[in-house]
C-alpha positions as CSV (number, residue, x, y, z in Angstrom):
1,X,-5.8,52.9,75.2
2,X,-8.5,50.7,73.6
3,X,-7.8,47.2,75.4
4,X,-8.1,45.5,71.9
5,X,-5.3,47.9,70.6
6,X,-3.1,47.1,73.5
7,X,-3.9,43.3,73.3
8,X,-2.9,43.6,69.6
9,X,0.2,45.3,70.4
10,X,1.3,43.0,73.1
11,X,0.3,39.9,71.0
12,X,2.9,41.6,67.9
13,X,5.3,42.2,70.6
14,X,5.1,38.5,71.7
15,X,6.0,37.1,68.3
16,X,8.8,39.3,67.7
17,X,10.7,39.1,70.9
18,X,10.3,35.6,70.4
19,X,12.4,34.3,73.6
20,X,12.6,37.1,75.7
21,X,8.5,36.7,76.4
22,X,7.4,33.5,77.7
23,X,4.1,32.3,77.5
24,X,3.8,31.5,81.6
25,X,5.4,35.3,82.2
26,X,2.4,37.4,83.9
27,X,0.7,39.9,81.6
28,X,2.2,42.6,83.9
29,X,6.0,40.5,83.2
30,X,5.3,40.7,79.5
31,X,4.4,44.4,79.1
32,X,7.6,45.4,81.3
33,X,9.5,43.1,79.0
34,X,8.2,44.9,75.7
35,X,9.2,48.0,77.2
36,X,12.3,47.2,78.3
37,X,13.1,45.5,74.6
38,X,11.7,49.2,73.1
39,X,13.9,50.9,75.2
40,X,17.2,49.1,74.7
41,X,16.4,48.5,70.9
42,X,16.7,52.7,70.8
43,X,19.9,52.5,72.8
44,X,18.0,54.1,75.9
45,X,20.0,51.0,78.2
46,X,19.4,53.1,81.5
47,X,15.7,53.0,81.1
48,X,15.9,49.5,79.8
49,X,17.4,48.2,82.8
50,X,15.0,50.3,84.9
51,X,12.7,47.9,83.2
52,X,14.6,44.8,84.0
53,X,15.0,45.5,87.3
54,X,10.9,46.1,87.3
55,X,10.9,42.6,86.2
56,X,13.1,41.0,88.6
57,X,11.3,42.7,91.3
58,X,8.1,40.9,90.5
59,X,10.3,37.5,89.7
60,X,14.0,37.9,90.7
61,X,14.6,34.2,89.0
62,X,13.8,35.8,85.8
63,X,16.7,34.5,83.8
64,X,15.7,36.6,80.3
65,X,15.7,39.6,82.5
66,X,18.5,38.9,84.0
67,X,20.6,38.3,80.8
68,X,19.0,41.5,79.4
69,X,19.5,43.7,82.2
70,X,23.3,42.2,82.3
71,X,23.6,43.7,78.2
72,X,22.3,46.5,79.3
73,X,24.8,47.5,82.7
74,X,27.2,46.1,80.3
75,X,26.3,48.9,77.6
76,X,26.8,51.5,80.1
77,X,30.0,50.3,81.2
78,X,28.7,48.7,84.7
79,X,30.3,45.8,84.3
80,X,30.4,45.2,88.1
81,X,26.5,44.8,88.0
82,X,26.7,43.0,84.5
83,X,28.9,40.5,86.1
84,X,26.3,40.1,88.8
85,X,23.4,39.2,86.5
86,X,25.2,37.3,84.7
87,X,27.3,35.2,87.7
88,X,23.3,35.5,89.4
89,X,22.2,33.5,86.0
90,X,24.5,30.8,86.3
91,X,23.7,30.0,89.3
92,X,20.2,29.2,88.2
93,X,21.3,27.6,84.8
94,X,24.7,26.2,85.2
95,X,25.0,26.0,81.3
96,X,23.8,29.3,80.4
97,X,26.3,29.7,77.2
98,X,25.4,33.2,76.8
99,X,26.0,34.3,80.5
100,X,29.8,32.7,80.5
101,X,30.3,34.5,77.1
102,X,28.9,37.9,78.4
103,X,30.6,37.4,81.7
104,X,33.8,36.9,80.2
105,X,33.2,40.0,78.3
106,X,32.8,42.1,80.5
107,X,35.4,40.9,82.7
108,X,37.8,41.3,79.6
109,X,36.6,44.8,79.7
110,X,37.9,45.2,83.5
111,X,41.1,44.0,82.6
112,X,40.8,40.7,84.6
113,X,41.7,38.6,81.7
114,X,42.0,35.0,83.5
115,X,38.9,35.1,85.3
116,X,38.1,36.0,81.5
117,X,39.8,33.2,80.0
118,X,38.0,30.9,82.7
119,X,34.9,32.1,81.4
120,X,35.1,31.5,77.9
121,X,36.3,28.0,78.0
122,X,33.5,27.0,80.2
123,X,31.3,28.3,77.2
124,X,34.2,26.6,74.6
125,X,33.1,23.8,76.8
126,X,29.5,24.0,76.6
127,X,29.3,25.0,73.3
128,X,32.8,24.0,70.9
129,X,31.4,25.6,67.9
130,X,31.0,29.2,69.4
131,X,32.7,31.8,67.9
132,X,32.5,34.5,70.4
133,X,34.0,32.6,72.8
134,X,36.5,31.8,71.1
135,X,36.6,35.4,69.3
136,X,36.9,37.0,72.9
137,X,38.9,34.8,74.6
138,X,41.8,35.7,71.8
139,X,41.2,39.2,73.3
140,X,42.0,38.2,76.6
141,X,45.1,36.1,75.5
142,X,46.2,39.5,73.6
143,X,45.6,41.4,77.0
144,X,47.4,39.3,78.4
145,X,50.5,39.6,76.0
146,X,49.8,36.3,74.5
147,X,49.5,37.5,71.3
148,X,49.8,33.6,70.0
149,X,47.1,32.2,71.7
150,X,45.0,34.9,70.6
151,X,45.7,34.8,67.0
152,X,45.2,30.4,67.7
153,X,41.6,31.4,68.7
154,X,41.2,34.2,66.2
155,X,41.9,31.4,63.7
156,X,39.3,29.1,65.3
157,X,36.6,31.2,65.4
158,X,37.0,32.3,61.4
159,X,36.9,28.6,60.9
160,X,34.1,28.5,62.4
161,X,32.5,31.1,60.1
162,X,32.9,34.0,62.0
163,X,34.0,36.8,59.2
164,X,34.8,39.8,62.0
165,X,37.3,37.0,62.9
166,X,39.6,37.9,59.8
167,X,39.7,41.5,60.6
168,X,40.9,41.0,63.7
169,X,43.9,38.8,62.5
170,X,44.4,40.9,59.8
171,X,44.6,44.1,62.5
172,X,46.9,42.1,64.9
173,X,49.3,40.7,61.9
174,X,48.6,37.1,62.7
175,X,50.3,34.2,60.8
């Protein structure tokens, strides 16, 4: 490929992967990243985190790549290895809103709904206005057969403008 095509195409992917590209990455970083984004963006999430991993293997404190290749485990139902990524994130950004959301997630999805719980109010904590949190920690509560709490944070996160959040309460009759 002509190298000013491919520079072109790098430099479009740049601006509309906005965050998941950064400016220090290597060019090498940055073209696995692209590819990676491709892939997931058509659902192809094994091949995705084939790309991910690429990237971790040249910088395995890549915390983009990290979070990414967490979604992408998570979207084939690895949530062992999503937990990883993500619990591997936190460790290098304690306050990583996204990784204790995610994490939770997919720990909801294993059925392990305090270590859930534990999860989302560290993001709660972080961040008091986000409504996945909240939004996923009433699933846990409802796992849990604590229907109230759930519908308490259900509540909380449609105040908080989250409109999937009156579906839910309408779904699980909440008062």
């Amino acid at each position: 490929m002509n190298r000013l095509i491919k520079n072109v195409i790098l430099c479009t992917a740049f601006l509309l992967l906005g965050t998941l590209v950064r400016a220090q990455d290597s060019e090498e970083i940055k073209e696995l990243i692209i590819k990676a984004q491709i892939e997931y963006n058509n659902a192809n999430f094994k091949e995705a985190a084939q790309y991910y991993s690429d990237v971790l293997s040249k910088n395995d404190v890549h915390k983009n790549a990290l979070l990414q290749r967490g979604f992408c485990y998570a979207a084939l139902s690895m949530y062992s290895e999503a937990i990883e990524d993500y619990t591997h994130l936190i460790k290098l950004e304690p306050e990583h809103v996204a990784a204790y959301v995610s994490r939770g997630s997919a720990y909801n999805k294993i059925e392990e709904f305090e270590t859930a719980i534990l999860d989302f109010e560290m993001a709660i904590k972080l961040d008091p206005k986000n409504q996945e949190a909240y939004n996923n920690r009433g699933f846990a509560y409802k796992g849990m057969g604590k229907l109230s709490d759930a519908c308490n944070d259900w509540h909380t996160s449609r105040k908080l403008g989250n409109e999937e959040a009156s579906i839910i309460i309408k779904n699980n009759r909440c008062k």
